[in-house]
C-alpha angles and dihedrals in degrees: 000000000000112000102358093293098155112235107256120257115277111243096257087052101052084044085060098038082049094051100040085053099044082055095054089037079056085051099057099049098050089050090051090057094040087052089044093054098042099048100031115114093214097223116126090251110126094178098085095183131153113243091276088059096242117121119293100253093183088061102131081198096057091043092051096042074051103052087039094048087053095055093041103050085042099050109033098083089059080086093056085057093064107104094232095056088039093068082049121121101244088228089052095046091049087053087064090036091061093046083058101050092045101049090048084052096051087048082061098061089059073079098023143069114252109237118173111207123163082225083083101061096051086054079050101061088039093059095046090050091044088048091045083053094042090053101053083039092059091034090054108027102032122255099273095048095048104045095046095052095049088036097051086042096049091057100050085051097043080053096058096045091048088053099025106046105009092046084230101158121207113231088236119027102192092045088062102043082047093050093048087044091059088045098057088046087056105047084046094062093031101082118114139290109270107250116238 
């Protein structure tokens, strides 16, 4: 191990590590749409705000779809790592990838109201492209690398649409342009080992 550089995982241990990760992915899920049914008001009100308009921080189903999205967005390349998927066409694979994602989603509307809008469509190609894009990153910069980088960058730019465009104001301002700042500086000095 030159450097450091810890020895990749054997097959059957990214197999394990995949399927351990799928099941708490499953979890989380499961608990988002629990929490969702449970502390929903059932009105037809989508605008869950607290009475100064702003966003309802004391939501438990915001907090759980949270703590589930973290994990989820963290977890699910694991999968791209293993050597079968790796010799994969990116095309092919996000083929898989998008029968995965519909069929979850239709999973969703067993809680949840069904409501057709073009709009998804157009998040859909979005996503596809994004994931195309997600799978030769990892493929070509490691997991940790690539995820970091796109991860630190699309919450700066989910920031500055939240502020910028939906008027979302952050309860400390310079604490948030401080904290995006570190972020960019570690990500920065973040990337991999050079290989010798």
């Amino acid at each position: 191990m030159p450097n450091g550089t810890p020895k990749p995982l054997d097959e059957p241990t990214l197999w394990r590590a995949a399927a351990i990760t799928a099941l708490l992915n499953f979890g989380f899920v499961a608990a988002t749409l629990v929490a969702l049914s449970k502390f929903s008001s059932g009105d037809d009100d989508d605008d869950k705000s607290d009475d100064d308009g702003g966003p309802d921080l004391s939501s438990p189903v915001g907090w759980v779809a949270v703590a589930g999205a973290i994990w989820v967005f963290g977890s699910y390349g694991i999968l791209i790592k293993l050597p079968a998927v790796a010799e994969t066409h990116p095309q092919v694979f996000q083929i898989y990838f998008s029968a995965g994602v519909a069929l979850t989603s239709l999973l969703v509307l067993c809680w949840t109201p069904f409501v057709f809008s073009l709009w998804g469509f157009v998040g859909a190609a979005i996503w596809v492209g994004s994931m195309l894009c997600a799978f030769v990153g990892i493929q070509g910069l490691g997991y940790g690398t690539a995820v970091a980088t796109w991860a630190s960058i699309t919450m700066t730019v989910a920031f500055l649409w939240g502020t910028l465009v939906f008027g979302e104001a952050p309860s400390n301002t310079g604490g948030a342009v401080a904290a995006l700042l570190v972020l960019g500086v570690g990500v920065a000095g973040g990337g991999p080992a050079p290989l010798t």
